[in-house]
N, C-alpha and C positions, 0 to 999 in steps of 0.2 A: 613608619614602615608598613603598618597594616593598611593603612588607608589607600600610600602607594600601591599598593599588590593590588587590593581591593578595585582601586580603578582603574588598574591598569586592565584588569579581568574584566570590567564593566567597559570597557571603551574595545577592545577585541571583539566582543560577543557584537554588539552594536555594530560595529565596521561588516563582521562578518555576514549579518541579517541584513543590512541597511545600504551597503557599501556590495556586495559580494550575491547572497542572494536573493536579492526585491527585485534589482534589475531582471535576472533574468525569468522571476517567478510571473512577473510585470509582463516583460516579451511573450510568456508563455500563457497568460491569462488573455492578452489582448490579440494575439494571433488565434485563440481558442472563439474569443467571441465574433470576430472576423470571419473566421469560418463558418458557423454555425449562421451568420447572417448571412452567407452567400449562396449558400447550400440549397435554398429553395431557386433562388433562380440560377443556377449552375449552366443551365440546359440552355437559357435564354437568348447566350451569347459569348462572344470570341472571350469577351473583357472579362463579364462575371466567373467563368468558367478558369481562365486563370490566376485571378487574384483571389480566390475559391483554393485552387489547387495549392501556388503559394502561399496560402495562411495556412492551410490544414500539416502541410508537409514541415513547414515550417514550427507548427508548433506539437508536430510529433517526435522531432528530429532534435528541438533541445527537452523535451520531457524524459526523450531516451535517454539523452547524456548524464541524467541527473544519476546521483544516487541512489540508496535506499532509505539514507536518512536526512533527505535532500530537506527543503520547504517545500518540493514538487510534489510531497509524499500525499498522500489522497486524503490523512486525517487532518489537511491545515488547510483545503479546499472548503472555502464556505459559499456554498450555493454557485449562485455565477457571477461572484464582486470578486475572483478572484485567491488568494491566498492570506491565511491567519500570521502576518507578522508576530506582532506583537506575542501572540501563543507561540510561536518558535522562538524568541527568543526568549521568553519565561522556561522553555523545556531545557532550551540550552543551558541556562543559569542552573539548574537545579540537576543538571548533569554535572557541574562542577562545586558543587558545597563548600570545601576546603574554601574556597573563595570566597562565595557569599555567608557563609558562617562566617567571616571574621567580621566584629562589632567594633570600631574603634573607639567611636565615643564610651563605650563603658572599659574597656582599656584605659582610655581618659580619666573615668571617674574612678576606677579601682584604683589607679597610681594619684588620685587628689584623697582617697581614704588614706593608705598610707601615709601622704606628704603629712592628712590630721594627726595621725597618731604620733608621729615625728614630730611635729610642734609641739603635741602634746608633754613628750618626752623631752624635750626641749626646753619649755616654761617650765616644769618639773625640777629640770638642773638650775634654771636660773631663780626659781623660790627658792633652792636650796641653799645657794650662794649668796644673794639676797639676805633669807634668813640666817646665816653663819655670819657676815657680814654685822648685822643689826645686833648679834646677841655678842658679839664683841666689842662692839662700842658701846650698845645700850646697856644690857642682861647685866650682864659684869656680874657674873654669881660669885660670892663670898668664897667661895671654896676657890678657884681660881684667883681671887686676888691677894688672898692671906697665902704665905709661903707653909706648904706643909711641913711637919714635924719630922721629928728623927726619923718614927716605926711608918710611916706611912711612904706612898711611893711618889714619885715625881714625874707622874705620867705624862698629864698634861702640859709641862714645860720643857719636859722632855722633848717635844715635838713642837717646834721652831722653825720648821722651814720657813713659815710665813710669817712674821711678827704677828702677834695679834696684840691690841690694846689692853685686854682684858689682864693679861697675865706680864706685859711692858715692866721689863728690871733690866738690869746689868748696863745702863747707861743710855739706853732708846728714848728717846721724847716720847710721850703717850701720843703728841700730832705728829711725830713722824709714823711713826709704827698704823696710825690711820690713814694715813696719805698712804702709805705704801700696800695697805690692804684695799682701799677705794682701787688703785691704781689694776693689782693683780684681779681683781671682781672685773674689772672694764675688759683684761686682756680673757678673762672664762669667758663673759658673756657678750662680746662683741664678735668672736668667731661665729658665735651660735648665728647672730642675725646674718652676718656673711652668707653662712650656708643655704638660712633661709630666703634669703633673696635671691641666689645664685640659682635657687630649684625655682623660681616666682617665675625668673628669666627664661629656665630652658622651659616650664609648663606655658609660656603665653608664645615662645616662638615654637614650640609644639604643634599648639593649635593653632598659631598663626598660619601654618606652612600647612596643616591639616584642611583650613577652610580654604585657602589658596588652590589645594589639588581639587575639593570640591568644585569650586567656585570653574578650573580650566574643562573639568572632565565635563562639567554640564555645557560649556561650550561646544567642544570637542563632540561630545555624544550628541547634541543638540542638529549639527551641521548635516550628519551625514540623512538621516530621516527626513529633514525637509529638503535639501537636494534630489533625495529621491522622489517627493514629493511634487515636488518643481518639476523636476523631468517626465514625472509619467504625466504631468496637468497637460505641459508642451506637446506629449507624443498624439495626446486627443485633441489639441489643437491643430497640430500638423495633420490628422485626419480630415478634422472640420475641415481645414483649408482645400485639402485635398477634393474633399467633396465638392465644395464649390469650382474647383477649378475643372472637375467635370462636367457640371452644370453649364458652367461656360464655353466647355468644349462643345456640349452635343448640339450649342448654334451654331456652330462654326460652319463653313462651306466645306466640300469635296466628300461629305457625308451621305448616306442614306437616309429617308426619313427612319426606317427603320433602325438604322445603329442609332439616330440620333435617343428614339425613346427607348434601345438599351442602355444608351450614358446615363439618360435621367434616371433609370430605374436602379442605377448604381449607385449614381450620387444617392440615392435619398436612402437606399440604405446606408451605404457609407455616413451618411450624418446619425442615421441611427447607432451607427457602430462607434463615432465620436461619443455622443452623451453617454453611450455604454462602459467607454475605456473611460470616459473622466471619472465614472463613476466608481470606477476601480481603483483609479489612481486616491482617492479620497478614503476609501476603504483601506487599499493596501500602504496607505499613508498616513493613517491616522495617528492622532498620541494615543497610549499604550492608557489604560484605568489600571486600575487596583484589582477591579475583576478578573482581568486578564491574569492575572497570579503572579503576575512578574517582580522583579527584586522592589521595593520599595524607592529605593536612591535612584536607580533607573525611569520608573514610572516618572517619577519629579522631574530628571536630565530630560529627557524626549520632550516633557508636556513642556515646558515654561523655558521661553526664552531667554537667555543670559542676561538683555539688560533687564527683564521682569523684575530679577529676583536680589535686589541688591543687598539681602540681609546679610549675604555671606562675605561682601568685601567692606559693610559694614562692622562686623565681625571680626574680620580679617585686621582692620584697623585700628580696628578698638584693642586687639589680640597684640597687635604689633607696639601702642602706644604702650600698654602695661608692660610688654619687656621693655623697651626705650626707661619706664620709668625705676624699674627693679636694676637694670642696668646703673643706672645714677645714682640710686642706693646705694649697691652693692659697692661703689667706686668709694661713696663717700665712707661705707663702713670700713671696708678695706682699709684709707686710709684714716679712720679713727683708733683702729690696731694697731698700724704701725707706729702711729703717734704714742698710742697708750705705752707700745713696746718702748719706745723713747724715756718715756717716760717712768718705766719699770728699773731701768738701767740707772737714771738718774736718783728715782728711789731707794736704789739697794748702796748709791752713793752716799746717801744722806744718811740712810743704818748705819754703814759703817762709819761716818766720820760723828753722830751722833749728835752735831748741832743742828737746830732751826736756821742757821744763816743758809742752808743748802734746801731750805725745802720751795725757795721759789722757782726755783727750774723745773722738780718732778711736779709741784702743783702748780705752771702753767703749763704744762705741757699736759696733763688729765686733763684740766680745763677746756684747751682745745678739742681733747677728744671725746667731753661728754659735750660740747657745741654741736661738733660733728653727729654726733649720736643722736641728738636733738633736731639736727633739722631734717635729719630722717626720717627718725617717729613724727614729724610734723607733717 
């Protein structure tokens, strides 16, 4: 969810600089230098004199419209290339913190501390049952197996929910009363891996889905900055064009000589005012550096093209196989439980009737479930 928020704030900011105000900072920077190139020969002639007046009024009339906390503002004005993108959209990010303050990836890794300590806590239970396990078939301490006297108490037999081998009287097989503890240890510690698969699965489709928004936003964010780019290249090329096609006018018949060398002296500013705007358009279209202050994720999105960067649907993939694979896990633990559970039932059938001719059902049916269990751990 943080990631979401996160890009969804990086992809806004973006549209709104990129998408909203470049264009018009663009229009305002390229009618700016238009004017300023016409402005000496104004006097010259009908043509210079109005497309003079058209650029100047033109790019007085959307500067007004602007804000005061436009990009039109006079501290993102660098020299005459135009306007500081990439600085208005780092100002803008850091006008909103809440958003870029949120880290996910260590989100990530704080919830993979926890998941340790929980395993931790988890092999903890299963040594402990393990070890209760082994000291009742193995340990068999003497005091547990000799029946205690009159004056002493009957603690430990007292407590029989579970049969254990160690202390096996009043008509229990010593191999049932062990099948039937084998069995109850599989239903303790068979939950346990369930669980920890089940968190394997949601941590890789986590991140799966995590690298995925990554992966669209650098898209998404990538488009609108070279579009813009594109557009202003074309608007200096529709100049250039322009200018030759003056050029070509002032041969034309029904002219003066005299209009004809104020066409040329148009055109040839006019091509100057082309390589001017291209050069704008390269400035006010550039990828954003690191100097620029800008968000880091951002800087990345703008510079490198989507198919550049394929580590993240790498990633993405590898993200997805490992839940795919904790998924078939958990299927097979799942059902090595319910087996064991089968088999619990079958056990407590065989306590009570007290003969070995019942203990092949509960021990094929563990059997299956430490198979199960086995080709998990494999």
């Amino acid at each position: 969810m943080q990631e979401i928020t996160r890009q969804e704030a990086l992809l806004e900011d973006v549209r709104e600089v990129y998408a909203d105000d470049a264009r018009l900072a663009f229009n305002v920077a390229a009618a700016s230098v238009r004017a300023n190139a016409l402005r000496p020969i104004r006097h010259e002639g009908r043509i210079a004199a109005s497309e003079y007046e058209l650029a100047a009024q033109t790019a007085f009339a959307l500067r007004s419209t602007a804000d005061s906390g436009s990009v039109l503002h006079d501290a993102y004005r660098y020299k005459d290339l135009g306007y500081d993108l990439p600085r208005r959209l780092a100002d803008g990010q850091r006008d909103e913190p809440k958003f870029y303050e949120l880290v996910p990836g260590a989100t990530m890794r704080s919830g993979d501390e926890w998941a340790r300590w929980g395993l931790v806590f988890a092999a903890l239970a299963g040594v402990a049952v393990i070890t209760g396990v082994l000291a009742a078939n193995v340990v068999r301490p003497r005091s547990l197996r000799t029946p205690p006297g009159p004056d002493r108490r009957r603690v430990v037999r007292d407590l029989e929910v579970i049969p254990q081998p160690a202390v096996t009287g009043g008509g229990w097989p010593r191999v049932t009363a062990e099948l039937h503890l084998f069995v109850v240890a599989l239903l303790v510690l068979l939950p346990l891996g369930g669980v920890y698969m089940a968190g394997s699965e949601q941590r890789a489709q986590a991140e799966a889905a995590r690298q995925a928004v990554q992966d669209g936003t650098g898209t998404l964010a990538y488009g609108p900055r070279v579009t813009f780019l594109n557009g202003s290249r074309q608007t200096a090329m529709l100049i250039e064009l322009q200018a030759t096609a003056r050029e070509r006018a002032a041969l034309g018949t029904g002219i003066t000589p005299e209009q004809a060398r104020h066409e040329r002296v148009v055109a040839v500013v006019e091509t100057r005012v082309a390589e001017h705007v291209r050069q704008i358009a390269e400035y006010m279209g550039r990828a954003p550096e690191r100097a620029d202050r800008g968000d880091a994720e951002t800087v990345t999105a703008l510079r490198d093209k989507p198919e550049d960067a394929p580590d993240l649907r790498t990633e993405q993939e590898r993200q997805v196989s490992l839940a795919e694979r904790a998924s078939s896990r958990g299927l097979y633990l799942g059902s090595a439980t319910a087996i064991a559970g089968v088999a619990e039932i079958l056990a407590a059938a065989a306590v009570a009737d007290g003969r070995r001719r019942w203990l092949a059902w509960p021990g094929g049916a563990a059997l299956i479930s430490t198979v199960l269990t086995a080709v998990v751990l494999i």
